[in-house]
N, C-alpha and C positions, 0 to 999 in steps of 0.2 A: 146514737153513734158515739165514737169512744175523739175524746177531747183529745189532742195533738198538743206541745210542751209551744207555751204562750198563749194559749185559747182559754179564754171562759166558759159558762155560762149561765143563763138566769134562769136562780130558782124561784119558782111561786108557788109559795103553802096558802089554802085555802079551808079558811072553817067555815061550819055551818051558818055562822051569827059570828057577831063582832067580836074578839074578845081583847083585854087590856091588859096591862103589865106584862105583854109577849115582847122577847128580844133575843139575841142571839145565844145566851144564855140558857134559853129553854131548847135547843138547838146541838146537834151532835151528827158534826159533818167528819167523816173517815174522809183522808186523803187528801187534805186538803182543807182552805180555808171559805168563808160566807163572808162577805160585806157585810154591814150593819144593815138587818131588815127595817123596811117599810112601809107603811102601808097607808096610800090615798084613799080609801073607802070606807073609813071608819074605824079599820081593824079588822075587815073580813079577808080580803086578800093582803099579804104579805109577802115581799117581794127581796131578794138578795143578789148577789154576783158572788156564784161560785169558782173558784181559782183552785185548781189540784196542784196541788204536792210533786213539784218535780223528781222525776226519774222513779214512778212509781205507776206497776203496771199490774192493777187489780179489780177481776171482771165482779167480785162482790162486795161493792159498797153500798151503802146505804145512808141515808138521812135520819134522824132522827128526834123524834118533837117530844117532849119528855111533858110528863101531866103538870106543869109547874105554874101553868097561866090560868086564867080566869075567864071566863065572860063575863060581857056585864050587867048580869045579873048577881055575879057571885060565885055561878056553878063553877068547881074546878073542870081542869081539863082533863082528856081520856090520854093522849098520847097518841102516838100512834107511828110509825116507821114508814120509808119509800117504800118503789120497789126499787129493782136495782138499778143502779146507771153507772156508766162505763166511759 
C-alpha cells in the first residue's frame, strides 16, 4: 500500500546466514530516508524505519543492498535489489 505524508514503515532485510560490517551504507533507499539498521539475531535479520521524501509520488522505487558486506566467514556479499513499494 502506498505510504500517506507522516507515515513510515519497517523495513526488514534478511540473509541467508549472519553477516558483519552491514550498515546503512551498504544500503540505497530512493525517496526517502532508513533509520540506522539492526539487528537482534546475530546479523541475520536486519531491521530499519523507512520515512519517504515529502511531496513525492513514485510507483517505482526500490531498495537496494549493494555487495559491500561480509559474512562471517569472510564470503563477500551478492547484493541484491527489492521489489517495488509504493
Amino acid at each position: 500500500t502506498a505510504l500517506s505524508v507522516g507515515e513510515t514503515s519497517l523495513v526488514t532485510i534478511t540473509f541467508s546466514e549472519a553477516v558483519v560490517a552491514f550498515d546503512n551504507t551498504d544500503v540505497t533507499v530512493e525517496n526517502g530516508t532508513l533509520s540506522a539498521l539492526s539487528s537482534t539475531d546475530g546479523g541475520v535479520t536486519w531491521t530499519g524505519t523507512f520515512t519517504p521524501s515529502v511531496n513525492v509520488t513514485d510507483t517505482t522505487n526500490l531498495i537496494t543492498v549493494a555487495a559491500t558486506y561480509t559474512d562471517t566467514a569472510g564470503n563477500a556479499g551478492t547484493g541484491a535489489s527489492s521489489a517495488n513499494y509504493q
